[in-house]
Each structure stands twice: as C-alpha cells, then as structure tokens.
TIVO-2410 file (N, C-alpha, C; in nm, 3 decimals):
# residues 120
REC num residu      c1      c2      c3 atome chaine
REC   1      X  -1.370   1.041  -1.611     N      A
REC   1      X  -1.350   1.099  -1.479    CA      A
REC   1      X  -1.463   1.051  -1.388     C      A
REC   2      X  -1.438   0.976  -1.292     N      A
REC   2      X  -1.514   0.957  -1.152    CA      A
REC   2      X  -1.630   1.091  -1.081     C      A
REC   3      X  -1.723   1.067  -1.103     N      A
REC   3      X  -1.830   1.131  -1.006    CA      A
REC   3      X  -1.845   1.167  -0.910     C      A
REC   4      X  -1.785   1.273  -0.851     N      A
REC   4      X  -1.775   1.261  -0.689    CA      A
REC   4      X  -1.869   1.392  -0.636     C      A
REC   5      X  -2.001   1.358  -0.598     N      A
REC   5      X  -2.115   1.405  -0.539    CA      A
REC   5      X  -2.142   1.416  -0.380     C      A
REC   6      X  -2.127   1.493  -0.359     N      A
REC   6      X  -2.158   1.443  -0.161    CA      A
REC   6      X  -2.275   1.544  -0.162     C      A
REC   7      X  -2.349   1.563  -0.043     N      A
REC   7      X  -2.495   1.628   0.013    CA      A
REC   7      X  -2.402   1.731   0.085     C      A
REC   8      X  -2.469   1.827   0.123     N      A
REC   8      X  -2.440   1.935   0.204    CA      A
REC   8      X  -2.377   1.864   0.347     C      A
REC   9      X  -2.459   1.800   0.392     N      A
REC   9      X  -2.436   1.704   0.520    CA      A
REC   9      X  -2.283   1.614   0.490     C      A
REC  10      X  -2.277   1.532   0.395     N      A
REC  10      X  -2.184   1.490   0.359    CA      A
REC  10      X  -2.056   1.549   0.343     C      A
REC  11      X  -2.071   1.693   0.297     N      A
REC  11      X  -1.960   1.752   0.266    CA      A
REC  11      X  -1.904   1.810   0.415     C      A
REC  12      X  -1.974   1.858   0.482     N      A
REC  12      X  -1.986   1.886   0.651    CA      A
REC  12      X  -1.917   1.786   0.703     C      A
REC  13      X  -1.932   1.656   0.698     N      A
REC  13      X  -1.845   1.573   0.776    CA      A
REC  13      X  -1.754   1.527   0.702     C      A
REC  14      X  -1.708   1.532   0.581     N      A
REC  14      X  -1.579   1.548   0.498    CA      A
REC  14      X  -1.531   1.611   0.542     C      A
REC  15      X  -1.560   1.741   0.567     N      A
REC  15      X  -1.419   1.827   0.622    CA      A
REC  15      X  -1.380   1.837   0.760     C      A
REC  16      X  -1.477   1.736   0.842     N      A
REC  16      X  -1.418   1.725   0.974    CA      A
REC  16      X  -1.282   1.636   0.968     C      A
REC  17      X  -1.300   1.557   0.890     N      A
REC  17      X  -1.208   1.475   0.831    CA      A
REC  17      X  -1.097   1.457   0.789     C      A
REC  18      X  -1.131   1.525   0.650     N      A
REC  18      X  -0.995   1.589   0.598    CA      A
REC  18      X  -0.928   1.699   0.745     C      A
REC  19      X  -0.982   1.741   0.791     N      A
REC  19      X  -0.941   1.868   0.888    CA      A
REC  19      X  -0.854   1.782   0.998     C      A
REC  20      X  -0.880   1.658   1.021     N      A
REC  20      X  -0.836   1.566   1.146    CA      A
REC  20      X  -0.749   1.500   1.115     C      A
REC  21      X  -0.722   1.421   0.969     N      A
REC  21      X  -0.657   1.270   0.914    CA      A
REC  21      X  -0.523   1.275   0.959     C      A
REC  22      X  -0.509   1.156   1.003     N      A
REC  22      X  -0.569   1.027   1.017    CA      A
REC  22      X  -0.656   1.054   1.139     C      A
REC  23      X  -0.770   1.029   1.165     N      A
REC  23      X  -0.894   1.023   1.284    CA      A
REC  23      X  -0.913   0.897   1.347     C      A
REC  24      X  -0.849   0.848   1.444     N      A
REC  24      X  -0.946   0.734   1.525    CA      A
REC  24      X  -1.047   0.714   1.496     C      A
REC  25      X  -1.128   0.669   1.442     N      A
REC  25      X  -1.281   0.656   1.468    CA      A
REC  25      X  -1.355   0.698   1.539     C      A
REC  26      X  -1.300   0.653   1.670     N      A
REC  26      X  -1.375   0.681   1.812    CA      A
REC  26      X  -1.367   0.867   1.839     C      A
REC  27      X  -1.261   0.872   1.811     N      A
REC  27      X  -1.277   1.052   1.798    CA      A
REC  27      X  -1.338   1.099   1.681     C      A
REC  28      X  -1.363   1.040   1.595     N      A
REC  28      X  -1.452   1.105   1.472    CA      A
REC  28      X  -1.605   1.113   1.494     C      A
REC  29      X  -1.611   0.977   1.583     N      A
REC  29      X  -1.767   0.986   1.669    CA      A
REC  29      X  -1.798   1.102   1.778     C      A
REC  30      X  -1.714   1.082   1.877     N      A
REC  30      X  -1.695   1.191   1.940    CA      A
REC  30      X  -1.713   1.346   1.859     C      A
REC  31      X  -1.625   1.365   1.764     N      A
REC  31      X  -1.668   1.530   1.674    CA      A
REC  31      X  -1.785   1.505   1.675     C      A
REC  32      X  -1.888   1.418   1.594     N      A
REC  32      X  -1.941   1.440   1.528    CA      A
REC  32      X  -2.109   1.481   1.643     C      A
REC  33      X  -2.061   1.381   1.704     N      A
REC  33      X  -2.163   1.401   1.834    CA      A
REC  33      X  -2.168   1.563   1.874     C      A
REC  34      X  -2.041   1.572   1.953     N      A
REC  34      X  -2.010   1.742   1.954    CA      A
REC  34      X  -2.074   1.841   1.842     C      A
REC  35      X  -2.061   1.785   1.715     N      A
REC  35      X  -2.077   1.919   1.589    CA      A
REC  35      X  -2.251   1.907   1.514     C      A
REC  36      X  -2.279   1.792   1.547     N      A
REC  36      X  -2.428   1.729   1.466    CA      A
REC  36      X  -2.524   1.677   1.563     C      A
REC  37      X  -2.478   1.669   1.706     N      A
REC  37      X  -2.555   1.575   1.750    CA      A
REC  37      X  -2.576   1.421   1.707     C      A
REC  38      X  -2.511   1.395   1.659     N      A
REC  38      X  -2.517   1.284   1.611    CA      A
REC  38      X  -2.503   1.097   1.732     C      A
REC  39      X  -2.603   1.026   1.693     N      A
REC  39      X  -2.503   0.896   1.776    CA      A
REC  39      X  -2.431   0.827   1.674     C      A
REC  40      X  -2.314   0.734   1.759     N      A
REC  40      X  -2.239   0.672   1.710    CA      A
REC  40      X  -2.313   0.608   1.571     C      A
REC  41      X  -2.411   0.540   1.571     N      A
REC  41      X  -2.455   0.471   1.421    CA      A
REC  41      X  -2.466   0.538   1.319     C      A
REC  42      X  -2.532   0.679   1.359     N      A
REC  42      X  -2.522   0.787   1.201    CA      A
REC  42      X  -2.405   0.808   1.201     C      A
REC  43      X  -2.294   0.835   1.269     N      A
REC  43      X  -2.141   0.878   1.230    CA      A
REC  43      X  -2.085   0.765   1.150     C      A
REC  44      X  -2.168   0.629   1.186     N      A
REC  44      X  -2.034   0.498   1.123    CA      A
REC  44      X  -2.144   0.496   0.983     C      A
REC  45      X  -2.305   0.526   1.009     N      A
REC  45      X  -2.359   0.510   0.838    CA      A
REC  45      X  -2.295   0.611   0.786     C      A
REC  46      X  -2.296   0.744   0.767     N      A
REC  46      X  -2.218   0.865   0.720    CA      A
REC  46      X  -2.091   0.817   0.689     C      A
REC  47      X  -2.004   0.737   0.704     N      A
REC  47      X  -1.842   0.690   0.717    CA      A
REC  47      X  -1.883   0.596   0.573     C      A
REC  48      X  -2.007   0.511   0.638     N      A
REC  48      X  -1.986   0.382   0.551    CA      A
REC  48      X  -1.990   0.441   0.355     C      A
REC  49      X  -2.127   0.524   0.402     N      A
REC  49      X  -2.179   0.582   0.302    CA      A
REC  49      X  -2.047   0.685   0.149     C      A
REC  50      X  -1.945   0.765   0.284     N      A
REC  50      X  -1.891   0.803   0.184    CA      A
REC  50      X  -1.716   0.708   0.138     C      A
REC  51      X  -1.696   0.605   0.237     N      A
REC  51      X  -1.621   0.521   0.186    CA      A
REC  51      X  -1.630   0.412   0.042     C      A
REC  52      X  -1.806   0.389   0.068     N      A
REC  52      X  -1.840   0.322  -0.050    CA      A
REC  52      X  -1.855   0.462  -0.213     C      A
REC  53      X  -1.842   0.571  -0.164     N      A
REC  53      X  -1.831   0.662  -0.307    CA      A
REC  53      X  -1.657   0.689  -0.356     C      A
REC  54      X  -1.595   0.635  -0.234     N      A
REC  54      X  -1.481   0.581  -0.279    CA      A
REC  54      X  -1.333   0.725  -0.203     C      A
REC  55      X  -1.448   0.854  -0.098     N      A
REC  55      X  -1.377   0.895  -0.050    CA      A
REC  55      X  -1.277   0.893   0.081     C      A
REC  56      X  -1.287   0.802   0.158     N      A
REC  56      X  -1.239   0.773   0.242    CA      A
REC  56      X  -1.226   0.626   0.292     C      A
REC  57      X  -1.155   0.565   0.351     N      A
REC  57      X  -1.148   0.456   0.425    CA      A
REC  57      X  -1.131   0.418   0.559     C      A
REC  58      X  -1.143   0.319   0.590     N      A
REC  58      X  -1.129   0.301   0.770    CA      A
REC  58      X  -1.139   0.143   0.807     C      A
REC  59      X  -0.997   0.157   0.795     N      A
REC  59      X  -0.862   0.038   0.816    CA      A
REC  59      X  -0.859   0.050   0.947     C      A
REC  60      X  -0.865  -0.034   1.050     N      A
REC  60      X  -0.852  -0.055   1.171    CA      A
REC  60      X  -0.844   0.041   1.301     C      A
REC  61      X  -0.996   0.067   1.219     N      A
REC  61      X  -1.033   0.218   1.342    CA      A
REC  61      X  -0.940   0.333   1.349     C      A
REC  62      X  -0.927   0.349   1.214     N      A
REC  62      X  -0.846   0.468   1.160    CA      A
REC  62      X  -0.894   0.490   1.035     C      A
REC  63      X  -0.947   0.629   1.004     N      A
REC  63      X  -0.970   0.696   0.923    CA      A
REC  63      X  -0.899   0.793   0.813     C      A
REC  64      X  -0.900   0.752   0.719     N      A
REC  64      X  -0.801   0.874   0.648    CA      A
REC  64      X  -0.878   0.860   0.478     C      A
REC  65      X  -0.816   0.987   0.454     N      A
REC  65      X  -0.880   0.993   0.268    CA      A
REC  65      X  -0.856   0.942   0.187     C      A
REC  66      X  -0.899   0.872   0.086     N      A
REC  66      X  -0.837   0.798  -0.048    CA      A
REC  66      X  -0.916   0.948  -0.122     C      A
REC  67      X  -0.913   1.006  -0.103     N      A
REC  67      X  -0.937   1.143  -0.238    CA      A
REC  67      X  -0.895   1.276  -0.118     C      A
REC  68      X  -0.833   1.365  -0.142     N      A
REC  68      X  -0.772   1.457  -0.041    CA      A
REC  68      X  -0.885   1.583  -0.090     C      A
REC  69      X  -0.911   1.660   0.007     N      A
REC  69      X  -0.964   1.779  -0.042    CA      A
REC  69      X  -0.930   1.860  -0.108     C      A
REC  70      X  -0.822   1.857  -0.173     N      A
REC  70      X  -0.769   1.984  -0.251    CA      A
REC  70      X  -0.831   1.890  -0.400     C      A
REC  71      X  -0.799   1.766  -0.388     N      A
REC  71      X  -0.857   1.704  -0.524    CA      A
REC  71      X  -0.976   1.635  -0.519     C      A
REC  72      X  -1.055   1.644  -0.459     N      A
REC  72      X  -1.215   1.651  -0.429    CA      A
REC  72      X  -1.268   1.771  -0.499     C      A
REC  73      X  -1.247   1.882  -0.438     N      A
REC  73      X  -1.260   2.048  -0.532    CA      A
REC  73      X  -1.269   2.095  -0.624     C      A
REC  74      X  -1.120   2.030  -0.648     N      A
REC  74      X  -1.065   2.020  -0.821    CA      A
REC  74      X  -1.144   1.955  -0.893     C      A
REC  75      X  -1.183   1.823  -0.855     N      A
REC  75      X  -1.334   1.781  -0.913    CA      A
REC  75      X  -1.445   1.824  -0.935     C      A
REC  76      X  -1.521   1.855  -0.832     N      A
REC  76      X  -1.607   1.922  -0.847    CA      A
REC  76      X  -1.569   2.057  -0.945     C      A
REC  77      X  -1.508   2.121  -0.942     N      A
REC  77      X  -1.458   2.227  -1.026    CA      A
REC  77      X  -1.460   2.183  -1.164     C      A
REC  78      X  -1.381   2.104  -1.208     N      A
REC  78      X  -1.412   2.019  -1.347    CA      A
REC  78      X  -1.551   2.001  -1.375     C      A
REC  79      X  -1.586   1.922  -1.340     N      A
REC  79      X  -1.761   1.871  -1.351    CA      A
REC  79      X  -1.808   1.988  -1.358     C      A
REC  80      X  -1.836   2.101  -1.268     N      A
REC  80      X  -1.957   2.196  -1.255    CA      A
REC  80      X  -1.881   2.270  -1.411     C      A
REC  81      X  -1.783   2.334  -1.459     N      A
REC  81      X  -1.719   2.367  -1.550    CA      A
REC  81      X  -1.743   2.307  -1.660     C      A
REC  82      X  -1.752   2.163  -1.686     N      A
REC  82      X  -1.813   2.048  -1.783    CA      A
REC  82      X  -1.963   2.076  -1.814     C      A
REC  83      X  -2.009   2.046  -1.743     N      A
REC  83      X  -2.167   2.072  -1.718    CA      A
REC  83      X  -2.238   2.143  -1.795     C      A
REC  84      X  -2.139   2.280  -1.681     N      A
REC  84      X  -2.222   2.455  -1.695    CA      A
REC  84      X  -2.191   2.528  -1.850     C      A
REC  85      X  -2.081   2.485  -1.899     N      A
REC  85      X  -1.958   2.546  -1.947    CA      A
REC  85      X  -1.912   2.474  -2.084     C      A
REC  86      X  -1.927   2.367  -2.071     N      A
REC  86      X  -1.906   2.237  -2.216    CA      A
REC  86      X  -1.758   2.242  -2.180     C      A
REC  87      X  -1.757   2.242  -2.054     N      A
REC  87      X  -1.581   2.192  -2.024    CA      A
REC  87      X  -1.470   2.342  -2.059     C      A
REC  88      X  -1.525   2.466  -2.096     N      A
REC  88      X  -1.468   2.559  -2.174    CA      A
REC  88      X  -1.429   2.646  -2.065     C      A
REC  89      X  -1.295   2.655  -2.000     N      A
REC  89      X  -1.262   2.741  -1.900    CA      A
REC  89      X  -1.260   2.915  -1.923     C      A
REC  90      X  -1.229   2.910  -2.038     N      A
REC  90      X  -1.272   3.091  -2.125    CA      A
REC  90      X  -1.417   3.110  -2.057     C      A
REC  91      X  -1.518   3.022  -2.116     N      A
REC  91      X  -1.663   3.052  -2.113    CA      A
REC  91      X  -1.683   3.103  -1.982     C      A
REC  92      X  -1.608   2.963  -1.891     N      A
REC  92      X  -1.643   3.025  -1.745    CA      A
REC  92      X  -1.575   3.130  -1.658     C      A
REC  93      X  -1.488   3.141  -1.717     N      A
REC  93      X  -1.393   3.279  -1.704    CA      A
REC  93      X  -1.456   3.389  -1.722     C      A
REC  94      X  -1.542   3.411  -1.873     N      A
REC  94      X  -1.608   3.521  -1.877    CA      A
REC  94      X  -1.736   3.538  -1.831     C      A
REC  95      X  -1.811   3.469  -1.751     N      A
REC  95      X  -1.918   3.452  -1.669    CA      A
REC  95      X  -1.865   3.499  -1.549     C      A
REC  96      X  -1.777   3.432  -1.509     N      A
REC  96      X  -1.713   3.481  -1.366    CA      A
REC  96      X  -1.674   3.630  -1.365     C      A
REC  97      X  -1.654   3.668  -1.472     N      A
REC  97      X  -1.534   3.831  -1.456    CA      A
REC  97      X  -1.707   3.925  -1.488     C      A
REC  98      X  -1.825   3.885  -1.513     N      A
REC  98      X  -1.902   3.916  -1.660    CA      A
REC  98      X  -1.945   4.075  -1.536     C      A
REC  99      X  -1.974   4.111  -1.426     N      A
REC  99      X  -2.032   4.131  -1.335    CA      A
REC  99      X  -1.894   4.195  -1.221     C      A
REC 100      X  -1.742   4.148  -1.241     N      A
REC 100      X  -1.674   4.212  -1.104    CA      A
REC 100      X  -1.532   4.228  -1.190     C      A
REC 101      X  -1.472   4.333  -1.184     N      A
REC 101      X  -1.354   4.317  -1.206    CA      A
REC 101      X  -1.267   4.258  -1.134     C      A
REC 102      X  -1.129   4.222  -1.243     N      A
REC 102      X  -1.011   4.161  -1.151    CA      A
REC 102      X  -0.937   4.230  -1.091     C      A
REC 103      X  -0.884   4.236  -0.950     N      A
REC 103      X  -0.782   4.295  -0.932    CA      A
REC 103      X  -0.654   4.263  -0.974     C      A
REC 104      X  -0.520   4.349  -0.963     N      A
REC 104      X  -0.371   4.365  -1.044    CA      A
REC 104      X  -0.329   4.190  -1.005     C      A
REC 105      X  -0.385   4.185  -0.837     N      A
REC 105      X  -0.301   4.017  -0.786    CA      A
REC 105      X  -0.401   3.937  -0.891     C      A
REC 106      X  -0.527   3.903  -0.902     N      A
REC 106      X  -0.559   3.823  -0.960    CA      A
REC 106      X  -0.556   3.787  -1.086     C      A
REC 107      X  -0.507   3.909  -1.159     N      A
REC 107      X  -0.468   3.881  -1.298    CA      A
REC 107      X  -0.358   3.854  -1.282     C      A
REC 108      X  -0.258   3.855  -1.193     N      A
REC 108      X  -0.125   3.794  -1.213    CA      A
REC 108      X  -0.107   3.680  -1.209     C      A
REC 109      X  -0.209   3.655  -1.034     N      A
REC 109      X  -0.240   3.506  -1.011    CA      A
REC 109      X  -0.257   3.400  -1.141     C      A
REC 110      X  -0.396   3.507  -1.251     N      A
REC 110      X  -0.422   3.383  -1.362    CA      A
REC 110      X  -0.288   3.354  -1.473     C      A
REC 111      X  -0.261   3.472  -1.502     N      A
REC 111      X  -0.156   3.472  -1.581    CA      A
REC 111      X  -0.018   3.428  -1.540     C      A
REC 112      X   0.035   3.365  -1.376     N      A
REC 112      X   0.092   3.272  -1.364    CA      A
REC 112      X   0.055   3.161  -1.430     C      A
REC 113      X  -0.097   3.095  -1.367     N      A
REC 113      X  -0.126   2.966  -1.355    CA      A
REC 113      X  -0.151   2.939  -1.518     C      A
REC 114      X  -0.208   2.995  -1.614     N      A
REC 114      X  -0.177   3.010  -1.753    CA      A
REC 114      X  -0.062   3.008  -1.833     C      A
REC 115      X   0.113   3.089  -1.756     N      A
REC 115      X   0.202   2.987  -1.794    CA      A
REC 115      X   0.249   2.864  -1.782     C      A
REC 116      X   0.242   2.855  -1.648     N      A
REC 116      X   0.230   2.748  -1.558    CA      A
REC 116      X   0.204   2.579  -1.648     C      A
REC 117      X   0.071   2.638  -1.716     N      A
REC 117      X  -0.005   2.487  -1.778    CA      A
REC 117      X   0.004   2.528  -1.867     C      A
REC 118      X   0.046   2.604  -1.966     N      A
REC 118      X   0.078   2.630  -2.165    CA      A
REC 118      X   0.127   2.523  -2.166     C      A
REC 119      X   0.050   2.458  -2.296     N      A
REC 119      X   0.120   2.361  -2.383    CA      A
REC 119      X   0.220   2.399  -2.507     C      A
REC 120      X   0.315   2.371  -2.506     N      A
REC 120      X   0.400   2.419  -2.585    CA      A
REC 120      X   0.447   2.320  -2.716     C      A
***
C-alpha cells in the first residue's frame, strides 16, 4: 500500500480542492490567496509538491484528483490502524469504545458495515 502523508498545510489545500474539482488553476490561486494569503508561486509549489506524492494533477490549467478524498481517508485510516493497532480493527475498536459508549444507530451502523464485508 502507497504512503500517503500530507502536513497540516497540505491537507488545508487538499480540501480546497477536492471541495472545487475540476479547479482552473487560476481560481485555485485566487482561493488560495483569499484563504492563506498566499502568492501565486506558493500555490503552484504546494500543487507541484502534492502532485509529485501522486495526489493530484494539472493537465492544462486544470486541476483535479488522481486519489479522491473519501480514499485518501480510507488511507490514512488503514495506516494509522496498521501502525497503532498491528492492522487489528477489534484492537482499535476496543480503544475507541474503551472510554464512550455506542449509541443504538452506531451499533447498527457497525453491524451493517460488518455484514456488508463478512467473508463467507
């Protein structure tokens, strides 16, 4: 599985992103100016920076994601789970619950998504 790490900053202008796609460029400069202060050269290093980690691209002054945020997440979710956890979703299950109970929706919620993915 691929590494996908961004900075606080990084992740900040990921989701202007994902939030916009497909983005002109020129309006992604524009946000970013608006949201960071930023000039145009930190918006296109910031671009360059997370295109070369392989999340986004920018094909003829158009911007859009080669990794979508819902599966960016999901990544990170794996990994920190891997890491923290030895990959063991129980373990982190019972860390998570260890401190708050579930409510009736969220145990249903899991116990959908648990039939959902049974291997049979």
């Amino acid at each position: 599985m691929k590494k996908y790490k961004l900075t606080e900053m990084e992740t900040k202008f990921a989701e202007i992103i994902w939030a916009r796609e497909p983005v002109p460029s020129g309006e992604l400069v524009k946000q970013c100016e608006k949201e960071f202060a930023w000039k145009k050269s930190t918006t296109y290093t910031m671009l360059k920076k997370l295109e070369n980690k392989g999340v986004f691209i920018n094909k003829g002054g158009i911007v859009r994601a080669l990794l979508k945020r819902e599966e960016f997440y999901a990544l990170q979710s794996e990994q920190f789970v891997a890491k923290t956890f030895g990959g063991s979703l129980p373990q982190f299950l019972a860390a998570f619950t260890k401190n708050r109970r579930l409510d009736k929706r969220e145990i249903k919620e899991l116990q959908r998504l648990i039939d959902e993915h049974r291997e049979d």
